[in-house]
C-alpha positions as CSV (number, residue, x, y, z in Angstrom):
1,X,-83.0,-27.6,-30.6
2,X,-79.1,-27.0,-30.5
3,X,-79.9,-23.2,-31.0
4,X,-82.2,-23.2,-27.7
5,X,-79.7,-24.9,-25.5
6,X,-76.5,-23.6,-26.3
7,X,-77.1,-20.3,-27.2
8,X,-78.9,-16.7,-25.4
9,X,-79.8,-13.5,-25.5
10,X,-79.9,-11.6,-28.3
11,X,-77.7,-14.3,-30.3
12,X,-80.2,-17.0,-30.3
13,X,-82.4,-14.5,-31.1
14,X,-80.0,-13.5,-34.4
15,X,-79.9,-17.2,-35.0
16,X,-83.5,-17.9,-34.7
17,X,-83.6,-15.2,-37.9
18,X,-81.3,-16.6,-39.2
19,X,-82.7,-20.1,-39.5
20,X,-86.0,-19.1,-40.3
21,X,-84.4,-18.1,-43.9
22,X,-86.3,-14.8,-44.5
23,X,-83.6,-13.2,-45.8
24,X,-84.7,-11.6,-49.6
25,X,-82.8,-13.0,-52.0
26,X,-85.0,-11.2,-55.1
27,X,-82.9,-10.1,-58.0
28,X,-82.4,-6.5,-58.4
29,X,-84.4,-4.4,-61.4
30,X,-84.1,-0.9,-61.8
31,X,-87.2,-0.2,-60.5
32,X,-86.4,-1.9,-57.3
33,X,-83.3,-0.3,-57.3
34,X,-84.3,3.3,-56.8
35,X,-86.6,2.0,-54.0
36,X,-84.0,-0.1,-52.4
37,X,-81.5,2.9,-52.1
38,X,-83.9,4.8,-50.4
39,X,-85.5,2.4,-48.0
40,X,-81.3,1.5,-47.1
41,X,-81.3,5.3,-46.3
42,X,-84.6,4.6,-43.6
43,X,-82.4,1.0,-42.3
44,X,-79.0,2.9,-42.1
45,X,-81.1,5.9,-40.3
46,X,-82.9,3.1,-38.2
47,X,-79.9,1.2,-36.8
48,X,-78.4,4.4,-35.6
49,X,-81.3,5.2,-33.9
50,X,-81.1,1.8,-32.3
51,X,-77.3,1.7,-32.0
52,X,-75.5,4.8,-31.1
53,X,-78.1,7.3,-30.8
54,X,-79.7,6.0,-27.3
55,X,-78.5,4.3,-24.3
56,X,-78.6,0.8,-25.1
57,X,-78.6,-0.5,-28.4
58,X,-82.2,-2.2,-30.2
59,X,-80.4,-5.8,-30.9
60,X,-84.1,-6.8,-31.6
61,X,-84.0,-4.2,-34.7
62,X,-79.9,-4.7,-35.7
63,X,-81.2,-8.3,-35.9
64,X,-84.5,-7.8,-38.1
65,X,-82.5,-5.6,-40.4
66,X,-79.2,-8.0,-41.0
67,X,-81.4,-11.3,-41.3
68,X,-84.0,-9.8,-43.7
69,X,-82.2,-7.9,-46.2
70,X,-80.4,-9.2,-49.1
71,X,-76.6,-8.1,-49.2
72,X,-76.9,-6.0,-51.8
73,X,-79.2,-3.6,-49.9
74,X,-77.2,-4.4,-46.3
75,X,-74.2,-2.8,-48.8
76,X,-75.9,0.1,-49.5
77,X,-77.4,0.3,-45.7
78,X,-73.4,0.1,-44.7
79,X,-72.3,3.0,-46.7
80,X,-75.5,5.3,-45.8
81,X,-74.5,4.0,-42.1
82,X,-71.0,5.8,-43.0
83,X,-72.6,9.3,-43.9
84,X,-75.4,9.3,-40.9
85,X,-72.8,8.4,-38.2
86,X,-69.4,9.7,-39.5
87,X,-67.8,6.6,-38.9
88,X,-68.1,2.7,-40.6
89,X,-70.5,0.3,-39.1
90,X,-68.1,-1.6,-38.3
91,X,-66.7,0.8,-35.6
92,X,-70.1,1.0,-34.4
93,X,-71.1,-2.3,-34.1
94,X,-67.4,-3.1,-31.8
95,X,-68.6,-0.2,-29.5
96,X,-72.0,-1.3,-29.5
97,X,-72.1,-4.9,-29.2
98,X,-69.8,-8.1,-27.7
99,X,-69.1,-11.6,-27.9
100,X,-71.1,-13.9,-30.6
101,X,-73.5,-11.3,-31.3
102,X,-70.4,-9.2,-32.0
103,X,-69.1,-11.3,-34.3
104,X,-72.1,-12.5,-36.0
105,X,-72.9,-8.4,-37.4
106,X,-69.5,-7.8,-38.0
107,X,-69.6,-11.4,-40.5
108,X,-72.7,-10.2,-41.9
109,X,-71.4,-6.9,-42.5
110,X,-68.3,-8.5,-44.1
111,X,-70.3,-10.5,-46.3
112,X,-72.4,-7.6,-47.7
113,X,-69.4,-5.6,-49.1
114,X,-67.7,-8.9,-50.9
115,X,-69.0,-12.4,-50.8
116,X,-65.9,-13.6,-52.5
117,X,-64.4,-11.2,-49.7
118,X,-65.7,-12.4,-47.1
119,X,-64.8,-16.1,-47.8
120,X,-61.1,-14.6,-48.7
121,X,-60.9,-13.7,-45.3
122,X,-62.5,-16.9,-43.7
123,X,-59.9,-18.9,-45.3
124,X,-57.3,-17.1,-44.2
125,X,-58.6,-17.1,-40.6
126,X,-59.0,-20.9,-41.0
127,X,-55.1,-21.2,-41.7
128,X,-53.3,-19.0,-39.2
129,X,-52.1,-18.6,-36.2
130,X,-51.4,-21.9,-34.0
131,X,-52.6,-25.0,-36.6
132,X,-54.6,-24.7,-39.2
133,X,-58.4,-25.3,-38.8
134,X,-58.8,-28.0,-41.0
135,X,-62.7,-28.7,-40.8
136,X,-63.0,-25.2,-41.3
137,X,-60.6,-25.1,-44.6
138,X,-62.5,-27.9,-46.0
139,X,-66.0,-26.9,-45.7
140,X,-65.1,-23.3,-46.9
141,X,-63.5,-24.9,-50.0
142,X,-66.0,-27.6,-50.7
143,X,-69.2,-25.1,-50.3
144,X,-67.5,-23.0,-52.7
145,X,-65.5,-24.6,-55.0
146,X,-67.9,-25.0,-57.8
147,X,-69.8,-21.4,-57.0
148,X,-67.2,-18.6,-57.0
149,X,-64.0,-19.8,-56.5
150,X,-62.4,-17.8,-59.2
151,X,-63.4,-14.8,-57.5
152,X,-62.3,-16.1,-54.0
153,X,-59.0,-17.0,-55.4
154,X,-58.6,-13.2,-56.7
155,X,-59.8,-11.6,-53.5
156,X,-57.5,-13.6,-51.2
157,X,-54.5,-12.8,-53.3
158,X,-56.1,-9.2,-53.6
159,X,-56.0,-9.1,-49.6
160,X,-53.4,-11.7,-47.8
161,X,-50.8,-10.2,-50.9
162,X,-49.8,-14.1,-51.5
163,X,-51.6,-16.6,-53.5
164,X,-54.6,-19.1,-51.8
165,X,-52.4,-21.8,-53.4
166,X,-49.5,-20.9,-51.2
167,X,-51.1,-20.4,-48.2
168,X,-52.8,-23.9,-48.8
169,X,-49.3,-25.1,-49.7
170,X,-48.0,-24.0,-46.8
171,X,-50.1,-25.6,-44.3
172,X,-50.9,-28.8,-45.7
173,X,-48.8,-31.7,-47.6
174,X,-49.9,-34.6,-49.4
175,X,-53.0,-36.4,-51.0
176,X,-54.3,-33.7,-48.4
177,X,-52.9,-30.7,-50.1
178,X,-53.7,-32.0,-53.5
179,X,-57.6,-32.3,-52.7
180,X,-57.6,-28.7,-51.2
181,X,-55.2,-27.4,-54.7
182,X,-57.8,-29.4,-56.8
183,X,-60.8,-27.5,-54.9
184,X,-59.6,-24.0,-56.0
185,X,-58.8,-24.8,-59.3
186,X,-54.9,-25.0,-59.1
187,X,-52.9,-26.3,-61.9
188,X,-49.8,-28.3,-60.3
């Protein structure tokens, strides 16, 4: 296993999660709603007992929460993190945490605020600074060109304050460019 070899620690542990796919990917009811909010309350209250609380953060319980809760509920567990610790998740998990692991929350934390967000900013990562990332660009386009796109498009613009058409215009050229234009739904 790649996983085994390559990796350590807490990440292959995150990883391990994250392959074994038991994330809950239920639909929401209004029932389940109410009992979502509160048991994001007891997660939220959880992961600062883990986290900032102590000496030493509980990866082991960061890990079980992000890998097993849908992103709607890790969105809610996010803003209850905001009003238990005085300060964004984000800030906590940068203090808290380093390296892979690091990133890893701070992407799953991303992706529970804004799928469509999230990918945004992928995208964007995948085209600056020194060369574009070109595997990168194109799997993040192909995965999602037929899924939410649209809504990609909207929070790139929303975000980067240019269009994903011009920042894929800018880095590419020819049959190349086309394909990726075509991907996103661009009108030449």
């Amino acid at each position: 296993m790649d996983i085994a070899s390559d990796t350590s620690g807490d990440f292959q542990d995150l990883l391990k999660l994250q392959m074994e796919a038991q994330r809950d990917e239920s639909k929401q009811t209004v029932e389940s709603h109410k009992v979502q909010k509160e048991q994001a309350r007891q997660d939220a209250l959880e992961l600062y007992a883990a986290g900032e609380k102590r000496f030493g953060t509980s990866e082991r319980r960061f890990n079980n929460i992000f890998c097993t809760r849908n992103f709607y509920h890790l969105k809610h567990v996010c803003e209850y993190y905001t009003e238990v610790a005085g300060h964004d998740i984000e800030e906590a998990v940068k203090s808290e945490t380093s390296g892979d692991l690091k990133s890893a929350y701070l992407d799953i934390v991303r992706m529970s605020r804004s799928l469509p967000g999230y990918f945004a900013y992928r995208l964007n990562k995948s085209m600056k600074g020194l060369g574009t990332k070109d595997l990168n660009l194109i799997r993040l386009l192909v995965s999602r060109s037929e899924i939410d796109m649209v809504q990609i498009r909207d929070e790139y613009e929303q975000m980067f304050e240019e269009t994903l058409a011009t920042a894929i215009q800018g880095e590419t050229m020819g049959d190349y460019e086309e394909v990726l234009l075509a991907l996103i739904g661009h009108r030449m």
